[in-house]
N, C-alpha and C positions, 0 to 999 in steps of 0.2 A: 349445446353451446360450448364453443374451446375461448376458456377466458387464461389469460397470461398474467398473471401475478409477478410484480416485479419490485417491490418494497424497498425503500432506501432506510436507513436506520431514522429513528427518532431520537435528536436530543442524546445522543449516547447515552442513551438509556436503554431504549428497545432497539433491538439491533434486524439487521435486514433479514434473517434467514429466520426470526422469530413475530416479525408482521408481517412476514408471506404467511406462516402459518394462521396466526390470527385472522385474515383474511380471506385464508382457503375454508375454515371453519365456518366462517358466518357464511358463503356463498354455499358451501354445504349444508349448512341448516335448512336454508332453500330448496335448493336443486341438487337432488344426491346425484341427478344423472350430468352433471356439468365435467367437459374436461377440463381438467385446471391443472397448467406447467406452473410450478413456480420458478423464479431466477432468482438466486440472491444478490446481493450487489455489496460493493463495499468500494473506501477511497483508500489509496495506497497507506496511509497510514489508521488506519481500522480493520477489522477483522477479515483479515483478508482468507487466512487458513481455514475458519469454519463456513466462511461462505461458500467457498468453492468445493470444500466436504460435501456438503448438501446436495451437490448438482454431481461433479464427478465420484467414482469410486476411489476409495484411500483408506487412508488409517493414518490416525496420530502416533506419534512413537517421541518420546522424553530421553534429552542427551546432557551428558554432562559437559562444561564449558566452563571458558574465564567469563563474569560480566565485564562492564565496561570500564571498573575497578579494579579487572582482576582479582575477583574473589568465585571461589567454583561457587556454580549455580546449575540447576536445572531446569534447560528451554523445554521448548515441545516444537516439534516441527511434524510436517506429515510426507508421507510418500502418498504418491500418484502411478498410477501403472507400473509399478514396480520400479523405474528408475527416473521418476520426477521426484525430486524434493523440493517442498514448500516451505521458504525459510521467511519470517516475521524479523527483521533487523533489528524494529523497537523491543523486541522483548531480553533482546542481549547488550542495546547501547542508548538505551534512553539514560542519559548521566546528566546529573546535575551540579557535579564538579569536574567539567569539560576537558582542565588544561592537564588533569590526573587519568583523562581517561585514554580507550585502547579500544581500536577496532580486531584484537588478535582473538579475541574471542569465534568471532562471524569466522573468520580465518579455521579454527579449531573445528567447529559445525562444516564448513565444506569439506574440509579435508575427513571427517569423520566419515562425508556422504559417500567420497572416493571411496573408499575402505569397505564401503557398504555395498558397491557397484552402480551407485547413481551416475547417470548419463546427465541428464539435466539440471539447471538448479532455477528456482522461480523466485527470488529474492524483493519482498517489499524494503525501497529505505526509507519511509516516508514515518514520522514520527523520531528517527532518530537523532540524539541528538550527542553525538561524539564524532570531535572534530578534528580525525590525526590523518586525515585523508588515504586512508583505506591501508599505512602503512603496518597497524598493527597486525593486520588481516596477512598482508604480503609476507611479513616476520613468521608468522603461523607457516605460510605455504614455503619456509625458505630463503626468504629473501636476507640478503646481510648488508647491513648501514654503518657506514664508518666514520670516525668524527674526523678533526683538520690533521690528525699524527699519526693516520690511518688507524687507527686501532678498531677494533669490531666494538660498537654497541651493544652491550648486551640489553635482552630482549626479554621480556615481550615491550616491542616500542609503544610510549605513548605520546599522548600531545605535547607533551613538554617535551619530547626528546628532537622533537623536527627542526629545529633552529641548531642544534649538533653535527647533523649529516653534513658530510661533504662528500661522502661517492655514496655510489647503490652499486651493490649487485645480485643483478635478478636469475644470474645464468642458472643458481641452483632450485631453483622451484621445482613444485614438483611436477614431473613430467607432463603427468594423468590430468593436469588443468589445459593439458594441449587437446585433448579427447571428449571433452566435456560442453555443455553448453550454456550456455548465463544468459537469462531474461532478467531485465533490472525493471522492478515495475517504483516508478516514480510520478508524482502529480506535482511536484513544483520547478517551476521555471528560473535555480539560483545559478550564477556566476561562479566561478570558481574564486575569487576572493571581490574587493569591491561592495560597494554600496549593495550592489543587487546580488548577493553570496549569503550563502543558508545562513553564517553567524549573526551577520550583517541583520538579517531579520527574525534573530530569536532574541528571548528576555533577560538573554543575560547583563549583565553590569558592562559600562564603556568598556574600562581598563579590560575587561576579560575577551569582549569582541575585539579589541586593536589587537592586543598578543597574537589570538588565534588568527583574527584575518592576515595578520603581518607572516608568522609562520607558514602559512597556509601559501601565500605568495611568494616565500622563499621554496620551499620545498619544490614549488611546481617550474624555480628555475631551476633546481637542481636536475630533475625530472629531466629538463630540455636538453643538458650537456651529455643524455645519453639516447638520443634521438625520440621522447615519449613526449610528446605536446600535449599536458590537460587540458588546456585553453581551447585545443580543434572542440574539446565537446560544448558546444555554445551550452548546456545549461548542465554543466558535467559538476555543481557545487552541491547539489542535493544529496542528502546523507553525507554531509561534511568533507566532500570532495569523491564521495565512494564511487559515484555515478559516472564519473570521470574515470577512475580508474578500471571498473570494468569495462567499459566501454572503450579506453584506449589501449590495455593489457591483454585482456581478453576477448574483446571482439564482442562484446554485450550487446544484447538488444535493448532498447528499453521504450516498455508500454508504458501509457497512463494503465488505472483501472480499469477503465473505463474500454480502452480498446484490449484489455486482457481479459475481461468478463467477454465483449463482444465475440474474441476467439475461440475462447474456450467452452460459451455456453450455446454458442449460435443462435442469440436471443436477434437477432434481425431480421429472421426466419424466423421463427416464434412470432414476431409481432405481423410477420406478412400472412401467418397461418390465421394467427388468432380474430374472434368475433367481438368479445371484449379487451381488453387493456388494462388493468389498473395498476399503478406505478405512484411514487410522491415518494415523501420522506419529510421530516421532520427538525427545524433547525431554532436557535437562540437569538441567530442573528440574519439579518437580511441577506434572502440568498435565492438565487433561481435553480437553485437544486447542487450537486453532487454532478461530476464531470459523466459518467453516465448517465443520470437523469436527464441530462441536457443533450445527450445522445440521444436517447429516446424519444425525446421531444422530438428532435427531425425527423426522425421517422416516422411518426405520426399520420396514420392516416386516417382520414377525413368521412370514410366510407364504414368507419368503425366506431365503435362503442369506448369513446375512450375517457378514463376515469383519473382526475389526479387527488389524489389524497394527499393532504399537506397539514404540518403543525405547528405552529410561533410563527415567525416573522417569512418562514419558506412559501415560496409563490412560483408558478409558473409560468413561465415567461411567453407571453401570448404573441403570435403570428395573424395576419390577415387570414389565412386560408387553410390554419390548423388548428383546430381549438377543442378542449375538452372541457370534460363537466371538471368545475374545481372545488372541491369541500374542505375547509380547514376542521379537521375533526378534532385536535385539540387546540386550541389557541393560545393557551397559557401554562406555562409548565413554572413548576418552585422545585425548592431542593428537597421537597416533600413528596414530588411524584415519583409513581413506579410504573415499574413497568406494565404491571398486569393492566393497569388505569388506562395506561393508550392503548395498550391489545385490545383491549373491553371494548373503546371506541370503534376503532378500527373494523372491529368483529360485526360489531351493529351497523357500521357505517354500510357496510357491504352485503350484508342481511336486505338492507331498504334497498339499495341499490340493485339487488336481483329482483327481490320483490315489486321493483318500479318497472325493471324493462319486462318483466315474465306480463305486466297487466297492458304494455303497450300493443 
């Protein structure tokens, strides 16, 4: 039997590329002769670098950088066929004092990648939260910001310095970003400033959202007086305008998760191959899965064995003429659970489950 293992995390707690395993084990207790792919999954802001480890070949490798403080730290990022780098954005600009912080770090981390001879770069911004619109990153690659008396900025720019600029110039960057290629993997739908703009819909304080979103809106006219429209990117506000600017500077692509797991694992094919399916994940709050898992779901076919494993409030969202078996295997989760608790489940859940169709 070729069963497809396709595990969404639980509860960020147990993460996807460790309940595929959990799950490959219990159907192995079974039937040692089952083939069993697993796929990991992840949302643009979760673990995006060890899911895709697991499937592609790579290697971690740890770099030295500014955080989003500007204090040195050390990331981890991964190479992929020798000139993909897999860059994790939140683990260099998750900041919690926004108007102090500085995308020149991520800037730093590219530029290291040129040096290294990367071709590619595979950037999640999803979880980050520093909002200087990608200028500290541009200051990294070059770029130079002048205030009303022309005088140069000095750098590394942060949020608080964007309400200063009155020119840009970008003519010095560095060549080698002309040579290269940027996939911006994002899952949210924000504006670049506005009601419906990343600040706009994070936790910080009024007073802190006006500043930035206002800043944020000035810069992107300053932007215009030199022919760069952020506004063309209808949802170019994700990662604090970042999305926008690869995509208008650089020529970015940008996937959800969801359609970047489906390219790079050719799980669509997996699921046309495969005899069973088992797929779910695990959520706090009411949810019909993970923008992948709701992939999956269409695909779904009818003719197949197909399994959703779910835990809290996560449900799958049922169709007239697609339906699968649906088990909630944990129901209740406290700040007292671990991980091994949902493996455990998960492990047995899929032990009965071989055991049920092996007696059909």
């Amino acid at each position: 039997m070729k069963i497809l293992v396709a595990m969404d995390s639980f509860f960020d707690i147990l993460f996807s590329h460790h309940a595929n395993q959990y799950v490959f084990d219990g159907i192995k207790a079974v039937d040692n002769t089952a083939n069993i792919v697993m796929v990991p999954l992840f949302e643009s802001d979760k673990n995006m670098i060890d899911a895709l480890l697991v499937w592609e070949k790579g290697r971690k490798i740890k770099r030295n950088v500014s955080s989003d403080l500007l204090m040195p730290i050390e990331v981890e990022v991964a190479i992929l066929e020798q000139d993909t780098m897999l860059i994790d954005g939140k683990t260099i600009l998750s900041s919690k004092n926004p108007l102090a912080a500085s995308s020149y770090g991520l800037g730093q981390l590219i530029t290291q990648g040129l040096d290294m001879g990367v071709k590619s770069f595979i950037i999640s911004i999803g979880g980050i939260t520093t909002f200087d619109a990608g200028l500290g990153m541009l200051n990294a690659f070059g770029a130079k910001f002048y205030n009303r008396d022309y005088i140069l900025i000095d750098g590394p720019l942060k949020q608080s310095d964007l309400k200063e600029i009155r020119h840009i110039e970008l003519g010095d960057m560095d060549d080698r970003l002309k040579e290269v290629s940027f996939t911006v993997v994002s899952d949210h739908q924000y504006k670049i400033y506005g009601k419906e703009s990343h600040i706009a819909n994070s936790e910080f304080d009024f007073e802190t959202k006006q500043t930035i979103d206002n800043s944020i809106w000035y810069i992107s006219e300053q932007f215009k007086k030199f022919g760069i429209d952020l506004n063309a990117s209808i949802y170019g506000g994700d990662g604090g305008g970042l999305r926008a600017v690869f995509e208008q500077l650089f020529n970015a692509k940008t996937k959800t998760s969801a359609e970047l797991i489906f390219m790079r694992t050719h799980i669509g094919s997996l699921i046309n191959e495969a005899d069973m399916v088992i797929y779910g994940g695990g959520s706090m709050n009411e949810t019909t899965g993970s923008l992948v898992v709701s992939e999956i779901n269409k695909l779904q076919n009818p003719d197949k064995i197909n399994i959703y494993l779910m835990g809290g409030k996560q449900y799958k969202q049922m169709s007239n003429d697609k339906e699968a078996i649906e088990l909630n295997i944990y129901p209740e989760v406290s700040s007292d659970t671990e991980d091994i608790q949902i493996g455990i489940q998960l492990q047995n859940t899929a032990k009965q489950i071989v055991m049920a169709t092996r007696k059909q």
